[in-house]
DSSP file (Angstrom, degrees, kcal/mol; ACC not computed):
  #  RESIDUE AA STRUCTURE BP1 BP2  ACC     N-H-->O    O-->H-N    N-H-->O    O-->H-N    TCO  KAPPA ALPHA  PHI   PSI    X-CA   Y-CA   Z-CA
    1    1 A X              0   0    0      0, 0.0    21,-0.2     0, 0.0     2,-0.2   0.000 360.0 360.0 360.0 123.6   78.0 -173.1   72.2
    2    2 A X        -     0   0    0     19,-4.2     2,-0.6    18,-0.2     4,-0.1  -0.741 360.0-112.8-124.4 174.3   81.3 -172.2   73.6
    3    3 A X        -     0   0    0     -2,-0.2    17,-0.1     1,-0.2    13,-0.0  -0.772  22.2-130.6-105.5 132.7   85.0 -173.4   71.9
    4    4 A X  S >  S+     0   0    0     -2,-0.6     2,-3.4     1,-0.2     3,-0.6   0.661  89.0  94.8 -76.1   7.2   87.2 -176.0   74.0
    5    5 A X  T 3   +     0   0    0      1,-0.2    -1,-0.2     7,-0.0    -2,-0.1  -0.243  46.7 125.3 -69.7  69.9   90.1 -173.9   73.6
    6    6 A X  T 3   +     0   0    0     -2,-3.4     2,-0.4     1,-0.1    -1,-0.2   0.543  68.5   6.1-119.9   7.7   89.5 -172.1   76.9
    7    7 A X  S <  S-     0   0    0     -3,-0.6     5,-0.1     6,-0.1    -1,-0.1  -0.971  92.1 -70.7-156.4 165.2   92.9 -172.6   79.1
    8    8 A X    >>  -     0   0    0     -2,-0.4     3,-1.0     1,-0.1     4,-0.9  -0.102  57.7 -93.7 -40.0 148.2   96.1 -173.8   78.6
    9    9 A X  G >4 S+     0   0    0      1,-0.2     3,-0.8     2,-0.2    -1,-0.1   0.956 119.1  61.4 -41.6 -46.8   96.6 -178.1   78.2
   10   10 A X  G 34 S+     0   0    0      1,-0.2    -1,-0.2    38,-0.0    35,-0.2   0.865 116.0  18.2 -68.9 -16.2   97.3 -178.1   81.9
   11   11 A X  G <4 S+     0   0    0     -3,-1.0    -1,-0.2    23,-0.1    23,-0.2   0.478  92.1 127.1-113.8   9.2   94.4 -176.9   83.5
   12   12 A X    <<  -     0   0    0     -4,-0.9    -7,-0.0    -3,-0.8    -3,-0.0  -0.260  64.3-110.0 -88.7 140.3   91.9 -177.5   80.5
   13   13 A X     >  -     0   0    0      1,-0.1     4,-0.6    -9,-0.1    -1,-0.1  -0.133  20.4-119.4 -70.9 168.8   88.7 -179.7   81.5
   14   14 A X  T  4 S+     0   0    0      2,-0.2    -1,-0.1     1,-0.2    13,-0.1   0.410 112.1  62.7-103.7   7.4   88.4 -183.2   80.1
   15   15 A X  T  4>S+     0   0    0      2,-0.1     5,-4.1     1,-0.1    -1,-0.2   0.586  93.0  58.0 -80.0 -17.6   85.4 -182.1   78.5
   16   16 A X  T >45S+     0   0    0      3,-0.2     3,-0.9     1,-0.2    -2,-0.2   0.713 107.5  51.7 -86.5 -25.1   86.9 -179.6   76.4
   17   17 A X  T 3<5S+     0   0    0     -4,-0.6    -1,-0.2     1,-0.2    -2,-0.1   0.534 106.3  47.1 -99.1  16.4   89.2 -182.5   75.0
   18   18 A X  T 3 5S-     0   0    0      2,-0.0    -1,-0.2   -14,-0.0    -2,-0.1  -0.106 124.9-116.8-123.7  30.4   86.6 -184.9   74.0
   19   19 A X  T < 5 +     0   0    0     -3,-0.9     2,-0.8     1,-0.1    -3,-0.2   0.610  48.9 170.8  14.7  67.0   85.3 -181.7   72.6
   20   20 A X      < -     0   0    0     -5,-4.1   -18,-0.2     1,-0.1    -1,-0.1  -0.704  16.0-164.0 -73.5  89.4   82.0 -180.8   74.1
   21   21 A X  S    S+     0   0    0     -2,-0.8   -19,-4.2   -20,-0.1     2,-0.4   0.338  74.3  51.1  -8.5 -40.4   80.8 -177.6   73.2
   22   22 A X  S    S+     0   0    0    -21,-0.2     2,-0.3   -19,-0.0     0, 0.0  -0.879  72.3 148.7-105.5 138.8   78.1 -176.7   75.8
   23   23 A X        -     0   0    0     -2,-0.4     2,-0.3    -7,-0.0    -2,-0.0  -0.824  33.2-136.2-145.2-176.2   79.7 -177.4   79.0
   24   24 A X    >   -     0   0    0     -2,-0.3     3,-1.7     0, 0.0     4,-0.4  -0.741  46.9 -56.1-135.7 172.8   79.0 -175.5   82.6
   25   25 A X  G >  S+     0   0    0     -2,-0.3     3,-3.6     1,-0.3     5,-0.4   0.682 108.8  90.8   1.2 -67.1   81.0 -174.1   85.5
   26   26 A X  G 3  S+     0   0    0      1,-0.3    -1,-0.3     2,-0.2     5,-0.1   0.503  74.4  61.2 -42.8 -10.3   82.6 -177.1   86.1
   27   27 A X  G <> S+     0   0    0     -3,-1.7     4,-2.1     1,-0.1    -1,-0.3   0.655 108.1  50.5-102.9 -12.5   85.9 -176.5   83.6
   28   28 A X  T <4 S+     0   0    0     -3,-3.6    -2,-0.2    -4,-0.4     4,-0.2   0.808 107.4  47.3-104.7   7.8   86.6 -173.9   85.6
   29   29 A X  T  > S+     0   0    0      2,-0.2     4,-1.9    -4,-0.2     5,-0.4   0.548 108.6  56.2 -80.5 -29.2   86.4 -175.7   88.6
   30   30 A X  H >> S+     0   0    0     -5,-0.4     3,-1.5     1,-0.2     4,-1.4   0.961 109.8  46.5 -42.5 -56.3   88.4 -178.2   87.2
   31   31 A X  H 3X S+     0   0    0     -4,-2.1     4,-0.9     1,-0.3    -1,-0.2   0.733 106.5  57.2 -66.8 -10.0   90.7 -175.6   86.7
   32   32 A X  H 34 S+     0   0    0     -4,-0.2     4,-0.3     2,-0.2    -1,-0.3   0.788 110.2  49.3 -63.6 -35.7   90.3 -174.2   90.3
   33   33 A X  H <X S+     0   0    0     -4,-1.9     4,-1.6    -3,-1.5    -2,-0.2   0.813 103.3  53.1 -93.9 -28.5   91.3 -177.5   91.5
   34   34 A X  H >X S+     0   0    0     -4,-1.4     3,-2.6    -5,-0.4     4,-1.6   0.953 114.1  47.5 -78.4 -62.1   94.6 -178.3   89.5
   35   35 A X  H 3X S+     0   0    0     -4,-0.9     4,-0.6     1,-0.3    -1,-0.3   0.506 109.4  49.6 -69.1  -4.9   95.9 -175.1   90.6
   36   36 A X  H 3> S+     0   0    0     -4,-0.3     4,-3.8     2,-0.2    -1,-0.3   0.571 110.3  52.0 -85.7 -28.8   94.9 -175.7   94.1
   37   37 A X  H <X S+     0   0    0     -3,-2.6     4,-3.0    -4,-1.6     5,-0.5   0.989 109.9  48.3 -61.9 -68.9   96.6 -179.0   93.6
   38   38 A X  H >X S+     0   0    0     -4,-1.6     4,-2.5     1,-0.2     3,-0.6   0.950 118.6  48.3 -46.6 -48.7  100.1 -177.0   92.2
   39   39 A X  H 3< S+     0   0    0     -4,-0.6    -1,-0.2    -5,-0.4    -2,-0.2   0.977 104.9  48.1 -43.8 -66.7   99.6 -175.0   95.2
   40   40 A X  H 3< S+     0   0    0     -4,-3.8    -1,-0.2     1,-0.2    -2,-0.2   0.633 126.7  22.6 -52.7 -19.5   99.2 -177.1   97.7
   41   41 A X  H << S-     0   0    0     -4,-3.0    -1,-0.2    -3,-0.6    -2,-0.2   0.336  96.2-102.6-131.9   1.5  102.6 -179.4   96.4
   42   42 A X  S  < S+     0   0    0     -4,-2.5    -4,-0.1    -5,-0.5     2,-0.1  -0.052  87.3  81.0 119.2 -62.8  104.7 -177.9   94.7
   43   43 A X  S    S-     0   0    0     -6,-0.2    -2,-0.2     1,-0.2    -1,-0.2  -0.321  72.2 -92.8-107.0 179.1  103.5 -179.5   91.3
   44   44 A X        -     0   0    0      1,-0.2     3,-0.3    -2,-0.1    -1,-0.2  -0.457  22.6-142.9 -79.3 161.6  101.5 -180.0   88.6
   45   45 A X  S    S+     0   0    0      1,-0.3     2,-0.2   -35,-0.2    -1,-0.2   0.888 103.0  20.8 -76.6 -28.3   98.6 -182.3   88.6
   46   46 A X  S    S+     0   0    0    -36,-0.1    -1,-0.3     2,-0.0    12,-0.1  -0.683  79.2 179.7-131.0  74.0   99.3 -183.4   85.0
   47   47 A X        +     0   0    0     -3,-0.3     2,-0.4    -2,-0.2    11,-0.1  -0.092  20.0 151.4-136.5 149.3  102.9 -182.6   84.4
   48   48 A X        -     0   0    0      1,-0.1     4,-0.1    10,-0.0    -1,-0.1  -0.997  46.5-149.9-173.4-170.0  103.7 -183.7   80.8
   49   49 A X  S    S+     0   0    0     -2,-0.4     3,-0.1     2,-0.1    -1,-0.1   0.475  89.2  69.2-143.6 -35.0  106.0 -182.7   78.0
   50   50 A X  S  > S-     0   0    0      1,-0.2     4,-1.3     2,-0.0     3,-0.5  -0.257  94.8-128.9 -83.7  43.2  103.6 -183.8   75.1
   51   51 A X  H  > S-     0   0    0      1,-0.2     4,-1.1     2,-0.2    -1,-0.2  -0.186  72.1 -12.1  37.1-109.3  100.9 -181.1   75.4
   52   52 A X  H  > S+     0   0    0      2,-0.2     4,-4.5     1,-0.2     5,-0.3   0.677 130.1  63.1-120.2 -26.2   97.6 -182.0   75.6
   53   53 A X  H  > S+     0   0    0     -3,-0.5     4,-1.6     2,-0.2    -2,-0.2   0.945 108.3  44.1 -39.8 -47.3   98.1 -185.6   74.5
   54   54 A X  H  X S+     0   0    0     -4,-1.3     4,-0.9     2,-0.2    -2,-0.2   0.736 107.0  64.9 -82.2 -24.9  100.0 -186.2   77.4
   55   55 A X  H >X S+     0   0    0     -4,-1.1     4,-1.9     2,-0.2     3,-0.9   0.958 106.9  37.3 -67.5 -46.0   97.5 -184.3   79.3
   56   56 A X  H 3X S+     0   0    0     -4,-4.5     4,-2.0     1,-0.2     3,-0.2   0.982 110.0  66.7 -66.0 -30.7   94.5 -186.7   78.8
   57   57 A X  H 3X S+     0   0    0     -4,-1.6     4,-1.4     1,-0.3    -1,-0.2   0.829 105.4  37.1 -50.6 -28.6   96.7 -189.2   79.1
   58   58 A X  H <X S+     0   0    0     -3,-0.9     4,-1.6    -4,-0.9    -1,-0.3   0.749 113.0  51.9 -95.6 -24.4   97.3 -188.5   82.3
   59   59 A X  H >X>S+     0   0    0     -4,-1.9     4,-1.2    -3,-0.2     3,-0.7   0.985 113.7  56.5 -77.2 -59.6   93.5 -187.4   83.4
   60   60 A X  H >X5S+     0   0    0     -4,-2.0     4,-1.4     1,-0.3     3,-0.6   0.726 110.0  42.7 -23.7-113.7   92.8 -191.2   81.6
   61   61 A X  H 3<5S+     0   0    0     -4,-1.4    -1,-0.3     1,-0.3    -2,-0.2   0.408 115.0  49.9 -39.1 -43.4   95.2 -192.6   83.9
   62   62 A X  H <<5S+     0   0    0     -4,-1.6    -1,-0.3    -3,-0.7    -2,-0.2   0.978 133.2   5.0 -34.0 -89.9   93.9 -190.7   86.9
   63   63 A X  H <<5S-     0   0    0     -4,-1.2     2,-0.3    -3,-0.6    -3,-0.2   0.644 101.8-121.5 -84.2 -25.7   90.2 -191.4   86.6
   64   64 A X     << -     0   0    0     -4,-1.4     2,-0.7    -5,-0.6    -1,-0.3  -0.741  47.2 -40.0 107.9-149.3   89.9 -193.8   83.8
   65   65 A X        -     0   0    0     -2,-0.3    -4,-0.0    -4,-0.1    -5,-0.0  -0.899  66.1-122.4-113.7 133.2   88.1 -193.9   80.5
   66   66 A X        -     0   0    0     -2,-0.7     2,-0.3     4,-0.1    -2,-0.0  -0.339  36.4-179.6 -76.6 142.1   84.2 -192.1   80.9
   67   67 A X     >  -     0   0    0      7,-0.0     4,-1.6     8,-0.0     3,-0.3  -0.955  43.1 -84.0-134.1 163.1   81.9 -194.3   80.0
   68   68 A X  T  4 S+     0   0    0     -2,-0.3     5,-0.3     1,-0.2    -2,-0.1   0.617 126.0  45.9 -43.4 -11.7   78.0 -194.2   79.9
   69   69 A X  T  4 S+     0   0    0      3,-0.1     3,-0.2     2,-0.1    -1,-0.2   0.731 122.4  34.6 -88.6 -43.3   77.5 -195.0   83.5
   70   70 A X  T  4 S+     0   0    0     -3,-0.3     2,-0.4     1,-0.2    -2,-0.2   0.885 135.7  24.3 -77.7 -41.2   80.2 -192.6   85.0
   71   71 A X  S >< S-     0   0    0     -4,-1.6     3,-1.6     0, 0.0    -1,-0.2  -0.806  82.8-153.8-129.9 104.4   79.7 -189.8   82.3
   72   72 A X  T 3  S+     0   0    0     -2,-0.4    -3,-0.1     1,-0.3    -4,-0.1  -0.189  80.3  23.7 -92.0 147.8   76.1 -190.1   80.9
   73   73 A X  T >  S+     0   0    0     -5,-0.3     3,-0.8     1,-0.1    -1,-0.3   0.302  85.0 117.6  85.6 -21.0   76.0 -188.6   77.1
   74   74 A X  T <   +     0   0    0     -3,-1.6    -2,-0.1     1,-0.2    -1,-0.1   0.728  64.4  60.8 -83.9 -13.3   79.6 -189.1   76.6
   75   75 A X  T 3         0   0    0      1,-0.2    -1,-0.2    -4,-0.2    -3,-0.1   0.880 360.0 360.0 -32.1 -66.6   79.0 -191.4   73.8
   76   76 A X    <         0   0    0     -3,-0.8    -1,-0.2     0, 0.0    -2,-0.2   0.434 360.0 360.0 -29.7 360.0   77.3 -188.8   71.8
């Protein structure tokens, strides 16, 4: 069991805010990837001003809202 405060709102997985607990590699690839993003342009992926609200809001806008066919468990 690990705690989803594990990076700052910008680069923080979107499993860590719908607070899963066991999670894998993949938040830090998240985070591998926003910061490749900021690299690659200049900017942030998720630029916001309301902290971590504004950050799912904006991964929500991005990908949409998980549901049991895109993210299987997420109900739970």
């Amino acid at each position: 069991m690990y705690t989803p405060n594990v990076t700052t709102a910008l680069y923080k997985a979107p499993e860590c805010y719908f607070g899963e607990r066991v999670y894998s590699q993949a938040v830090d690839l998240w985070a591998a990837g926003c910061i490749m993003f900021e690299l690659l342009t200049g900017q942030f992926l998720l630029p916001t001003t309301t902290g971590e609200l504004g950050v799912l809001h904006g991964i929500l806008s991005i990908f949409g809202v998980p549901n049991e066919e895109s993210w299987p468990g997420i109900q739970k």
